[in-house]
C-alpha positions as CSV (number, residue, x, y, z in Angstrom):
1,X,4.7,3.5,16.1
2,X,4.3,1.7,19.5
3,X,4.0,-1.9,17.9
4,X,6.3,-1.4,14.8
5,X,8.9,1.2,15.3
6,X,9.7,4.3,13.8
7,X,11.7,3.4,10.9
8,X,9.1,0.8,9.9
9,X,6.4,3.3,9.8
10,X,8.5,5.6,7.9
11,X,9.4,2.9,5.2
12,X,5.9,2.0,4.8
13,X,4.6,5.4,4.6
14,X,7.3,6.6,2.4
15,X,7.3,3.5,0.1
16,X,3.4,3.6,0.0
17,X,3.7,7.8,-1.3
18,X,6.3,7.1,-3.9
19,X,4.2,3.9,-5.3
20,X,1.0,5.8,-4.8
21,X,2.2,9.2,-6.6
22,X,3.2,6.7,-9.5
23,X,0.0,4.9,-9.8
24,X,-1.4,8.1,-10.1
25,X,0.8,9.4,-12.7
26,X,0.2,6.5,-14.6
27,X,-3.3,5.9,-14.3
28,X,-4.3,9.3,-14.9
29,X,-1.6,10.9,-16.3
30,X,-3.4,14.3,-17.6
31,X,-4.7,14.6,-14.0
32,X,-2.8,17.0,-11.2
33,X,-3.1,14.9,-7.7
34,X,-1.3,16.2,-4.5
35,X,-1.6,14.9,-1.3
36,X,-0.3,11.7,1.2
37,X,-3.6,9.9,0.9
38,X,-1.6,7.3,-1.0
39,X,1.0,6.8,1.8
40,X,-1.3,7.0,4.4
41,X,-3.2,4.2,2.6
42,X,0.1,2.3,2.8
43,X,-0.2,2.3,6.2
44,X,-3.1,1.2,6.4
45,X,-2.3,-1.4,3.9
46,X,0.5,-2.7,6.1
47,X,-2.1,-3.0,9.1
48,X,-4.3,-5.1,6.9
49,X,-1.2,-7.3,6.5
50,X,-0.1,-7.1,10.0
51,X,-3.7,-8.4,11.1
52,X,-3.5,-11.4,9.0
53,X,-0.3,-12.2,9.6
54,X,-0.7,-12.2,13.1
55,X,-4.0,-13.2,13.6
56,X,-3.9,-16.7,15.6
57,X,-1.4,-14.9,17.7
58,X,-3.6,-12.6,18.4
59,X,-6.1,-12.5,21.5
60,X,-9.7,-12.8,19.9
61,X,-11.2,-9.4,21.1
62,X,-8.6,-7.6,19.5
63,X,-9.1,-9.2,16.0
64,X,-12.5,-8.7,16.1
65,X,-12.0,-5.2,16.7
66,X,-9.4,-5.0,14.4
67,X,-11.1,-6.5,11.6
68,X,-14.3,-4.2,12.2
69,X,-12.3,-1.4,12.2
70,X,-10.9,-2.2,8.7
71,X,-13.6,-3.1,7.2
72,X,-15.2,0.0,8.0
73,X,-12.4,2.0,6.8
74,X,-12.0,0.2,3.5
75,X,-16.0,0.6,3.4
76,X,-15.8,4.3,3.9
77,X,-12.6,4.2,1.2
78,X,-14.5,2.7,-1.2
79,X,-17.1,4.8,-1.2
80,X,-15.4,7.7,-1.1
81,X,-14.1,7.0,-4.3
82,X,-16.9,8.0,-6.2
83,X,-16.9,11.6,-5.4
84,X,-14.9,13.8,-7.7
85,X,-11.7,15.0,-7.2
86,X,-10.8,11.6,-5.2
87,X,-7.7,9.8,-7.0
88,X,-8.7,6.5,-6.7
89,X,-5.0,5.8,-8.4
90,X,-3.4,6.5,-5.4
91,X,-5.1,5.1,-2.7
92,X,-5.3,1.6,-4.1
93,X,-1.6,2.4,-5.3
94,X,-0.6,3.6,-1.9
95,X,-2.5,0.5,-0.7
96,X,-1.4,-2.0,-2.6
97,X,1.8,-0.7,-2.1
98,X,1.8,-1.0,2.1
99,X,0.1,-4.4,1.8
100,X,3.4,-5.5,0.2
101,X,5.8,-3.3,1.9
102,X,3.5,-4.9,5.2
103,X,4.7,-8.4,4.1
104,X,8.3,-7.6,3.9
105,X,8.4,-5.9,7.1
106,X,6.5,-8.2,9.4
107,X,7.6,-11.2,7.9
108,X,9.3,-12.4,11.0
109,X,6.3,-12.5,12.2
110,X,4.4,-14.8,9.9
111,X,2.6,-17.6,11.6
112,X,2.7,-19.6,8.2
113,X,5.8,-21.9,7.7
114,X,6.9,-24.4,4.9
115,X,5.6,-23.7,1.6
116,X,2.8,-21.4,2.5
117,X,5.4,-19.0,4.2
118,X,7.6,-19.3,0.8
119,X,4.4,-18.4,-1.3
120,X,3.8,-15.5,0.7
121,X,7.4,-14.1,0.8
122,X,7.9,-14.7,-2.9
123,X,4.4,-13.1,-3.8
124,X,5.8,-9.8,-1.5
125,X,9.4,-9.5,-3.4
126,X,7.6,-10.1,-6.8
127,X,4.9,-7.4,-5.9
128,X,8.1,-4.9,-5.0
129,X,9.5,-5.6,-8.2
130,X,6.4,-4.9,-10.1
131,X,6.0,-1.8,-8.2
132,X,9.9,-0.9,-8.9
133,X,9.0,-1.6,-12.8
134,X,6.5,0.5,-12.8
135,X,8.5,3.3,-11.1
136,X,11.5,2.9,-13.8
137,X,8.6,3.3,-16.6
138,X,7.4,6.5,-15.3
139,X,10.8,7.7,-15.0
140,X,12.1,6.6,-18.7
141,X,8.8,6.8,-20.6
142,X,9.0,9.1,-23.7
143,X,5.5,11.0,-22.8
144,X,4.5,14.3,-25.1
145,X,1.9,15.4,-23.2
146,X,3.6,16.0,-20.5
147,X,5.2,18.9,-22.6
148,X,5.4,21.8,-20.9
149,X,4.7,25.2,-22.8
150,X,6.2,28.5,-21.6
């Protein structure tokens, strides 16, 4: 919260939950998931981001750290993805979701400029309207087995 405020983190995190919780309705939908592994994937996510975006800005010790640290993370979430119960849906969904969100929040901060700055700011709003999409088809999709029986 230090480095990117409050009401960053809480965009990301929230952002990351909702897209998460749909990617996991969708990609299993017979399968009951609870939990805020997706949105704290997003978070994660949006330090990924962060670290690349700021990386020549960045004293060399710390991104070597930093990029240790995540590859060990996404090592250890990777592989924790083959035990059961673990919906894989919603981490990468959360993921995905606060490597986007990452893009949009810290893009004042991107080192890039010109075109390579426009490619990565039009790849961010198109992956937030992919990820809206995909919210408004879980929402309006005619789905019978969700049926509930009383």
């Amino acid at each position: 919260e230090f480095a990117w405020s409050s009401p960053a983190i809480i965009a990301i995190y929230l952002f990351s939950g909702v897209v998460g919780n749909v990617a996991s309705a969708l990609g299993s939908p017979h399968t009951l998931s609870v939990g805020a592994s997706g949105a704290i994937l997003g978070v994660l996510g949006a330090l990924i981001t962060h670290t690349w975006v700021t990386w020549t800005k960045t004293d060399v010790r710390i991104r070597a750290a930093r990029a240790r640290g995540l590859a060990v993370t996404l090592v250890l979430l990777v592989g924790s993805g083959f035990l059961a119960s673990v919906d894989n849906w919603a981490h990468f969904g959360g993921l995905a979701a606060g490597m986007v969100s990452g893009c949009v929040v810290f893009r004042s901060e991107l080192v890039f400029s010109g075109w390579k700055r426009f490619v990565i700011q039009s790849a961010a709003l198109v992956g937030v309207a992919v990820m809206a999409v995909f919210i408004v088809m879980l929402f309006t999709q005619q789905r019978e087995d969700f049926a509930v029986e009383c």
